[in-house]
Backbone as JSON, one array per atom type, in Angstrom:
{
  "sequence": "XXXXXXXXXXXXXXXXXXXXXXXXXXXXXXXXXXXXXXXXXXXXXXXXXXXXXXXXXXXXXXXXXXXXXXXXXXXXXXXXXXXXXXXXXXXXXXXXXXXXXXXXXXXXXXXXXXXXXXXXXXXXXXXXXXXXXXXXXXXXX",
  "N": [[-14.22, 170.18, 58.66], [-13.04, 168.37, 61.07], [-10.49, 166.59, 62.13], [-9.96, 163.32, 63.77], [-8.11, 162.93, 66.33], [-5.04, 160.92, 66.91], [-4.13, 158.92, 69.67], [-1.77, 157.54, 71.22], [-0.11, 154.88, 73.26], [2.15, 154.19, 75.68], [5.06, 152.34, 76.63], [3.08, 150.29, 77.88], [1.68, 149.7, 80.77], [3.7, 149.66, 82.48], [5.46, 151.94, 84.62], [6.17, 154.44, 84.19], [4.47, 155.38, 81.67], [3.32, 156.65, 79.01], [0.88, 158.92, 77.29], [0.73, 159.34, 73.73], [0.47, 161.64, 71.23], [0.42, 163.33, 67.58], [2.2, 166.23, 66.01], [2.05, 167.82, 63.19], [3.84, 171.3, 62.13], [2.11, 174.49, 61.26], [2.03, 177.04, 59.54], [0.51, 179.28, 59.42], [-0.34, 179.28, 61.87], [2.33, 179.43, 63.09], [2.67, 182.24, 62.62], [0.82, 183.66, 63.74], [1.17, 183.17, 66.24], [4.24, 184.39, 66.32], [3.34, 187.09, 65.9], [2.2, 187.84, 68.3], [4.03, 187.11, 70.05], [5.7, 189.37, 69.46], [3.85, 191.51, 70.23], [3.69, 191.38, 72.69], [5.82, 191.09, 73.87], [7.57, 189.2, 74.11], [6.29, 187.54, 76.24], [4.67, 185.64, 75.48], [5.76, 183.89, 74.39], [7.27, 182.6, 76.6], [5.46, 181.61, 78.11], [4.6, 179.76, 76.38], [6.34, 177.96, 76.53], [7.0, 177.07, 78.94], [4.21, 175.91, 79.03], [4.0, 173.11, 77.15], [1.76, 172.12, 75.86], [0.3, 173.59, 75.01], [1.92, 175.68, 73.84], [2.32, 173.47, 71.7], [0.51, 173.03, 70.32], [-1.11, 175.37, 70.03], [0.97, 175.99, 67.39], [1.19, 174.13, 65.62], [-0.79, 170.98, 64.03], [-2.51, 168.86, 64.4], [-1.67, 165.22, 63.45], [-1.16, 161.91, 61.84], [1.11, 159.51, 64.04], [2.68, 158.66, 62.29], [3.17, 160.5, 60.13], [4.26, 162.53, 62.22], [5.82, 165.38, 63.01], [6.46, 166.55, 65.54], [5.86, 165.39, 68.72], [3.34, 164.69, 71.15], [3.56, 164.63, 74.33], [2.3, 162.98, 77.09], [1.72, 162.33, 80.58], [0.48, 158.94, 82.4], [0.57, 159.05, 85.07], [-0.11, 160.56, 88.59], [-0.02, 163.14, 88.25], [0.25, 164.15, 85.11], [1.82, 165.08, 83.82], [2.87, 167.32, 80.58], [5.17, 167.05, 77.9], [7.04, 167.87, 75.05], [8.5, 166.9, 72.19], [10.38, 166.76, 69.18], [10.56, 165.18, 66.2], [13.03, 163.29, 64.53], [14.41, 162.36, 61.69], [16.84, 159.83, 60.95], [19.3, 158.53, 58.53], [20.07, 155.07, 57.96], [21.83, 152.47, 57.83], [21.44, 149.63, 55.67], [19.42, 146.83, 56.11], [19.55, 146.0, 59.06], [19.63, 148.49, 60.93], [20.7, 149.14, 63.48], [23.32, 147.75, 63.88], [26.3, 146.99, 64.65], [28.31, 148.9, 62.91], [31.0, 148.85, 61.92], [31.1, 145.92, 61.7], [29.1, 145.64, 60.3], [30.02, 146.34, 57.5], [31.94, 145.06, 57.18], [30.8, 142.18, 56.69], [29.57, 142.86, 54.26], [31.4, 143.52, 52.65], [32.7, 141.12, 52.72], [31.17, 138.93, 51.61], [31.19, 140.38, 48.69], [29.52, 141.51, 47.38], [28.59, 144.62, 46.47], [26.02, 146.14, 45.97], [24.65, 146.07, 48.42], [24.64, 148.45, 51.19], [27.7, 150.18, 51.4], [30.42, 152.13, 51.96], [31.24, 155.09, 50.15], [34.61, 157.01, 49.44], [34.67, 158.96, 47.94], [31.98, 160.59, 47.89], [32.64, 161.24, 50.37], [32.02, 159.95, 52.7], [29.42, 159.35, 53.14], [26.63, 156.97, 52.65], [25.77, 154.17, 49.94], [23.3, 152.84, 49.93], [20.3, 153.31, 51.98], [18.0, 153.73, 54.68], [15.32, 154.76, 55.75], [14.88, 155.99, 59.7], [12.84, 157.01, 62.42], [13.77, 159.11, 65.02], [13.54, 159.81, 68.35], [14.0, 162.41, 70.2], [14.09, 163.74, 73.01], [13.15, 166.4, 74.83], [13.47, 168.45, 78.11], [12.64, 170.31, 80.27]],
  "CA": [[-14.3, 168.85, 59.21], [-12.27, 168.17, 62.24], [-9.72, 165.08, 61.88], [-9.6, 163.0, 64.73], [-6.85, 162.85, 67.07], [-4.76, 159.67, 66.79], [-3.52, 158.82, 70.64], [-1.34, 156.01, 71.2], [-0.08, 154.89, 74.54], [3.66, 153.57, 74.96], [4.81, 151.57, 78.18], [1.72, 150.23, 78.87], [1.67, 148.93, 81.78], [4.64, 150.4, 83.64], [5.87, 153.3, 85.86], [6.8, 155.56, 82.86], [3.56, 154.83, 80.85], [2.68, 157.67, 78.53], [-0.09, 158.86, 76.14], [1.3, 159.93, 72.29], [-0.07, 162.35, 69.76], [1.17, 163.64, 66.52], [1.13, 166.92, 65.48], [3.02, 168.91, 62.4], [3.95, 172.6, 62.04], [1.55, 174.57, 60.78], [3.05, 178.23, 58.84], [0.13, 180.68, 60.19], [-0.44, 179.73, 63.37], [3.1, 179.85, 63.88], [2.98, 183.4, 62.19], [-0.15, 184.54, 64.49], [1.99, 182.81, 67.17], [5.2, 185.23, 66.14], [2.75, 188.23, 66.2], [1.43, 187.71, 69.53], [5.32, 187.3, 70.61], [6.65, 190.54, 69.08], [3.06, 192.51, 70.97], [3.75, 191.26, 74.42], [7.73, 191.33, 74.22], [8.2, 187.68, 74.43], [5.93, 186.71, 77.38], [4.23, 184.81, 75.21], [6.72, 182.55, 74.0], [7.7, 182.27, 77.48], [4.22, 181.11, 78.35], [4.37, 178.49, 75.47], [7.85, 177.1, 76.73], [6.52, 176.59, 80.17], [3.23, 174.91, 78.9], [4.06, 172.61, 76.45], [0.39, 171.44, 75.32], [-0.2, 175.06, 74.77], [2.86, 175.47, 72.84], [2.25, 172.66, 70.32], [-1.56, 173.19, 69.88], [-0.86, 176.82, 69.34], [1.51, 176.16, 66.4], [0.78, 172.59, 65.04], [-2.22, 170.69, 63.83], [-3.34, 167.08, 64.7], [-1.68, 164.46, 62.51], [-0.84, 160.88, 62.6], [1.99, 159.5, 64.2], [3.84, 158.45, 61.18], [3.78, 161.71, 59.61], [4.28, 163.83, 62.91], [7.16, 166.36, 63.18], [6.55, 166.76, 66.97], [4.8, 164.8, 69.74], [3.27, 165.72, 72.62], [3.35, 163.38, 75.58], [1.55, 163.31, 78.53], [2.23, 161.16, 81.66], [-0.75, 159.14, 82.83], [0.66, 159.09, 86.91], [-1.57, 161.24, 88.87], [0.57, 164.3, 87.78], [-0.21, 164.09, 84.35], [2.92, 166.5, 82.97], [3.24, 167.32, 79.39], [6.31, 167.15, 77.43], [7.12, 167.79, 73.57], [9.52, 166.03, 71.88], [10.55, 166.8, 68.19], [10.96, 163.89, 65.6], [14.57, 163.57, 63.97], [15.07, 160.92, 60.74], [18.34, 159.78, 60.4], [19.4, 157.31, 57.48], [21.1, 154.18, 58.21], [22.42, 151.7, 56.5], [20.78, 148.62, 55.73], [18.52, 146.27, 56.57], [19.74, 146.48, 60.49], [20.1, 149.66, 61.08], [21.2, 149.19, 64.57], [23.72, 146.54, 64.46], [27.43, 147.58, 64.9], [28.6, 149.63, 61.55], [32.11, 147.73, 61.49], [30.9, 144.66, 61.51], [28.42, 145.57, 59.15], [30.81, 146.89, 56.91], [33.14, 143.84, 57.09], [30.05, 140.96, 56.34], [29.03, 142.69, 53.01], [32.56, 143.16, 51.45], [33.16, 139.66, 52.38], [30.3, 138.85, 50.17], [31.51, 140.86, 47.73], [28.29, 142.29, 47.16], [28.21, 145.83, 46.38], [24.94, 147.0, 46.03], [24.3, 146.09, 50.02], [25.72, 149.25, 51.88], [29.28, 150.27, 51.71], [31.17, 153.08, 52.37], [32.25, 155.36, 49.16], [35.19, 157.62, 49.91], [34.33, 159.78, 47.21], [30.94, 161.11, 48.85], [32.67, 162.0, 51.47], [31.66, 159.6, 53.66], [27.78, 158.93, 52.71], [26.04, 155.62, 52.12], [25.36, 153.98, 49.04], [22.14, 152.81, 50.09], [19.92, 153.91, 53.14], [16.95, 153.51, 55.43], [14.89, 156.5, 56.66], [14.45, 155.56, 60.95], [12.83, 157.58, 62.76], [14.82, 159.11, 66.16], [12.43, 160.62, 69.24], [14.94, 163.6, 70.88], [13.62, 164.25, 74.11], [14.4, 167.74, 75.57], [13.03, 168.51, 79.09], [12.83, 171.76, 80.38]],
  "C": [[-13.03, 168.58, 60.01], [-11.56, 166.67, 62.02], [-9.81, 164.45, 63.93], [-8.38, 162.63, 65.39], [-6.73, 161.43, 67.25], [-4.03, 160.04, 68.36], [-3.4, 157.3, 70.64], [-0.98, 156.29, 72.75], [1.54, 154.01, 74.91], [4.25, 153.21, 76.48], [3.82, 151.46, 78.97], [1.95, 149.61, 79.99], [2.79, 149.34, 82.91], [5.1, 151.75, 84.42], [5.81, 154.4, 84.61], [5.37, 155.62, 81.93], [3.1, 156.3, 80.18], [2.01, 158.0, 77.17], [0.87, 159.6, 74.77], [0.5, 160.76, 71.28], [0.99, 162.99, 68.8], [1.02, 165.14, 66.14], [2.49, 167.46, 64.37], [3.12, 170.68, 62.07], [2.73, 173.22, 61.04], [1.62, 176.73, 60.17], [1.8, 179.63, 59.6], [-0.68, 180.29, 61.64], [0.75, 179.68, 64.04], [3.96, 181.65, 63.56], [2.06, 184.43, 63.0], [0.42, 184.44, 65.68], [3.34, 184.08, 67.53], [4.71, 187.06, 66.06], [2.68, 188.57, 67.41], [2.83, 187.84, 70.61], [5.88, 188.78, 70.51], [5.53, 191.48, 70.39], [3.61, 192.21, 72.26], [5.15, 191.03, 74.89], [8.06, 190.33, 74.76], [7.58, 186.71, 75.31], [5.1, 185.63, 76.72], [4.97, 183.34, 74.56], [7.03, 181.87, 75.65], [6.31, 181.25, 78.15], [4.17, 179.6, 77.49], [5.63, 177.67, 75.8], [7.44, 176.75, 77.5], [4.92, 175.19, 80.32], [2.79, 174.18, 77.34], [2.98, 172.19, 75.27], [0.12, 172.83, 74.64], [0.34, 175.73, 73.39], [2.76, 174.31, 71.27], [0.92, 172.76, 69.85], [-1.23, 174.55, 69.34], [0.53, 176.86, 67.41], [1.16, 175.25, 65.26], [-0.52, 172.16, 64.7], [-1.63, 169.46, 63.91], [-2.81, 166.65, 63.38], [-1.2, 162.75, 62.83], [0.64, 160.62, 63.05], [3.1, 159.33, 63.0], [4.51, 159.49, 60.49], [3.93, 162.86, 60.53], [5.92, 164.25, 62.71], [7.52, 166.64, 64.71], [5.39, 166.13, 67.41], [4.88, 165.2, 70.81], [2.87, 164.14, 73.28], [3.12, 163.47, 76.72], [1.72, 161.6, 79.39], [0.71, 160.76, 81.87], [-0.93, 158.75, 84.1], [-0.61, 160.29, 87.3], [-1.16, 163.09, 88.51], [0.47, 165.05, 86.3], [0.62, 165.4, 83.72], [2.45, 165.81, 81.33], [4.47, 167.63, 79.38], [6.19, 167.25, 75.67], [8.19, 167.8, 73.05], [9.27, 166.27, 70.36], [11.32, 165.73, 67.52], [12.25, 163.99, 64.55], [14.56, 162.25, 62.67], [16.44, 160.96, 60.86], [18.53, 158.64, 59.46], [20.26, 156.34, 58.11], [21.16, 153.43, 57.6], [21.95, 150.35, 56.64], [19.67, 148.15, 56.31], [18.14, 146.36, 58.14], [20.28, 147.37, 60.81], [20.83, 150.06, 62.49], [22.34, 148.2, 65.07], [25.15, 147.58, 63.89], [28.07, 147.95, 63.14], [29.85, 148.82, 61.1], [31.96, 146.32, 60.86], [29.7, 144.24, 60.39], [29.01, 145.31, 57.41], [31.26, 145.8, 55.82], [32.3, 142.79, 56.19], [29.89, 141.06, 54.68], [30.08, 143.17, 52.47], [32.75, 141.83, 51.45], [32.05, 138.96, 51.68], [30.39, 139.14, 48.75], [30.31, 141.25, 46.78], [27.82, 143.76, 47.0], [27.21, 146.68, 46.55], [24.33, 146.94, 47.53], [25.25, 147.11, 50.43], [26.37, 149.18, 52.24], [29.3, 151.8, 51.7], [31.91, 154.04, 51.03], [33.62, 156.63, 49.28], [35.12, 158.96, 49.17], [33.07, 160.98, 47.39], [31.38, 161.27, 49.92], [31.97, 161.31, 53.17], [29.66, 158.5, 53.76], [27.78, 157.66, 52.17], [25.42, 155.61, 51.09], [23.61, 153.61, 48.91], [21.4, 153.06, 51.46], [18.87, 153.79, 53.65], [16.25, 154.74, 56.11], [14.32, 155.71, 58.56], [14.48, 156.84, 61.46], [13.42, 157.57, 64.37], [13.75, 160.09, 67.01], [13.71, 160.95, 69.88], [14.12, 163.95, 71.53], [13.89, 165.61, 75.04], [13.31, 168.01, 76.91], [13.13, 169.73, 79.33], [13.87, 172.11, 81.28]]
}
């Protein structure tokens, strides 16, 4: 039974506007994949670098965005490139994970609130408490 492909669509409406799918690694088609590389002395990797769609279909399987590991993105100008873009978590700290770390820092000692993320020097640096956000790393060819 075939899952259906979740496509989203992300600047609708403007110059840049492009379609989204999800897909995650998948261990033997990137082992029939690593076969197929060793027989033809690499041209096939080279083939899958050049055509991205090719490249992630050939290794990956269809999943939703939430749980993808890599997305494939397609333009929908009249050119209609692919691109594939691997998904990165990084933890951050608190509730606003994007708001200046100093000043974060500063608000919840002056609270004197501990259990809201601080800084322990003992870890080496690492947060007491943390947020999983996901980070889209774009690499181009």
């Amino acid at each position: 039974m075939k899952m259906r492909e979740e496509v989203k669509i992300i600047n609708r409406g403007l110059e840049d506007e492009m379609e989204v799918w999800g897909y995650q690694p998948c261990l033997w088609k990137r082992i029939l994949v690593a076969v197929g590389a060793v027989c033809s002395c690499g041209l096939l990797l080279l083939l899958l670098y050049w055509l991205p769609e090719w490249g992630v279909k050939s290794t990956c399987t269809p999943t939703s965005l939430k749980d993808a590991h890599t997305l494939l993105l397609r333009t929908t100008d009249e050119f209609k490139q692919w691109f594939r873009a691997r998904v990165h978590v990084m933890l951050a700290r608190g509730r606003k994970p994007f708001e200046d770390p100093d000043l974060q820092q500063k608000t919840h000692q002056a609270n004197g609130d501990q259990k809201v993320c601080s800084v322990k020097e003992e870890d080496h640096g690492k947060f007491l408490c943390s947020e999983p956000v996901k980070v889209l790393k774009h690499t181009s060819r």
